[in-house]
C-alpha positions in Angstrom: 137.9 68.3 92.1 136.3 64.9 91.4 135.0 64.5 87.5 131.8 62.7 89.5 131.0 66.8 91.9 130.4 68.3 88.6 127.6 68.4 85.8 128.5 66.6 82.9 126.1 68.3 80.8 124.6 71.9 80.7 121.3 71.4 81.7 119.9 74.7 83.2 116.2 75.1 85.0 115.5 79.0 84.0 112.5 78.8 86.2 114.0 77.8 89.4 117.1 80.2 88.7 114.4 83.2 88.2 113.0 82.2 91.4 115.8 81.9 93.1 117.1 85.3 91.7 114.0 87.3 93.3 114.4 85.4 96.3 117.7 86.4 97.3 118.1 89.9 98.7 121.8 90.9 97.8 122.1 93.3 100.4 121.2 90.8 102.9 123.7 87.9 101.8 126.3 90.9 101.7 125.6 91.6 105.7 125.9 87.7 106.2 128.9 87.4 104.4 130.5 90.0 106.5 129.2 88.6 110.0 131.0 85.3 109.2 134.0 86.2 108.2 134.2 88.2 111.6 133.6 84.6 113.0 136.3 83.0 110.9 138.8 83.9 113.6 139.6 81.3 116.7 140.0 83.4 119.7 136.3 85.1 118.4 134.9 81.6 118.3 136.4 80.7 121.5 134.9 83.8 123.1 131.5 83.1 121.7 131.7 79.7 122.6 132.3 81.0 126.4 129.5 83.1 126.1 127.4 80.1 124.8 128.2 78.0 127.4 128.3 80.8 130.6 125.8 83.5 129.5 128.4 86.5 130.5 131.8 86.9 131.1 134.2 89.8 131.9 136.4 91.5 129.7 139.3 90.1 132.1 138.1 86.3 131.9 138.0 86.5 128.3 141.3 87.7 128.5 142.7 84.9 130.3 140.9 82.1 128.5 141.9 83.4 125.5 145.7 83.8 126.9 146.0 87.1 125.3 146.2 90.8 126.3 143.1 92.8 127.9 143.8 94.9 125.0 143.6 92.3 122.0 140.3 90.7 123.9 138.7 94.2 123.7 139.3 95.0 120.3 137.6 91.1 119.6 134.9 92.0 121.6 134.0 95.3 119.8 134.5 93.7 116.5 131.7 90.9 117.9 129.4 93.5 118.8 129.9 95.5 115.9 128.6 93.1 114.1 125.7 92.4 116.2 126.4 89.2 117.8 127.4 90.3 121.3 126.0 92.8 124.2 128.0 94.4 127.7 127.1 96.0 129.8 129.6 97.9 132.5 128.9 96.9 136.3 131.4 99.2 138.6 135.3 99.7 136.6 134.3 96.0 135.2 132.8 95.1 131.5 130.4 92.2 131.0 129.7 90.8 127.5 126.9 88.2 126.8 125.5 87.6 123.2 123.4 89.2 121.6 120.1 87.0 121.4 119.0 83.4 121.6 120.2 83.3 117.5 123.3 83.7 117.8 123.8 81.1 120.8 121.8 78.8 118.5 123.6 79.6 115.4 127.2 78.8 117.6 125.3 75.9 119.3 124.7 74.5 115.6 127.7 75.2 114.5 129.7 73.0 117.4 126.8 70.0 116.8 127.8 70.0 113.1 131.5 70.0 113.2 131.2 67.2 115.3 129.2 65.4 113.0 132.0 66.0 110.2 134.8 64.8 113.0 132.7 61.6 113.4 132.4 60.8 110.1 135.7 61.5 109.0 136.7 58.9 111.8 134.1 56.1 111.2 131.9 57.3 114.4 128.5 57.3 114.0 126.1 59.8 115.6 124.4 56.9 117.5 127.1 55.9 118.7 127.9 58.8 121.0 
């Protein structure tokens, strides 16, 4: 770490940390935590990214984009709507999955916008550019 990221003096604002302390609901940042690390996993993202970008998808075109087995799709899929970020619903022998709400296509939407704002400015682009 940089000498220049870190305080150089202990200078602490007990009002502001108060504040902050009421304002933070442990419990909540607990559920949060959990729900991205079951995002911190590539063929998850890719999924949701499908979902983002199509609205619904089978559990057998997951499968394939994701070049893995039905089975190993499936148990992604559960995981995802475990934790509340995906929906299915079963039409005939076939299983649809869409996400869950307008947040969570937002909060992947958001997510894509801003890692392409790192990859631009790690290679000198500029957002106005594009």
């Amino acid at each position: 770490m940089k000498q220049e990221e870190v305080c150089e003096v202990t200078c602490v604002d007990e009002e502001k940390v108060a504040r902050l302390q009421a304002s933070i609901d442990d419990a909540k940042v607990d559920r949060m935590a959990v729900m991205f690390k079951g995002l911190a996993d590539k063929n998850r993202m890719k999924v949701l990214q499908a979902l983002a970008a199509e609205g619904e998808i089978c559990v057998c075109d997951a499968s394939h984009l994701l070049g893995a087995s039905t089975a190993s799709t499936s148990h992604h899929l559960r995981y995802l709507r475990k934790l509340g970020l995906v929906k299915y619903r079963k039409e005939g022998k076939l299983v649809y999955y869409s996400l869950e709400d307008s947040h969570v296509e937002d909060m992947i939407k958001l997510a894509g916008a801003h890692q392409q704002e790192i990859s631009d400015r790690e290679t000198g682009h500029s957002v106005m550019e594009a």
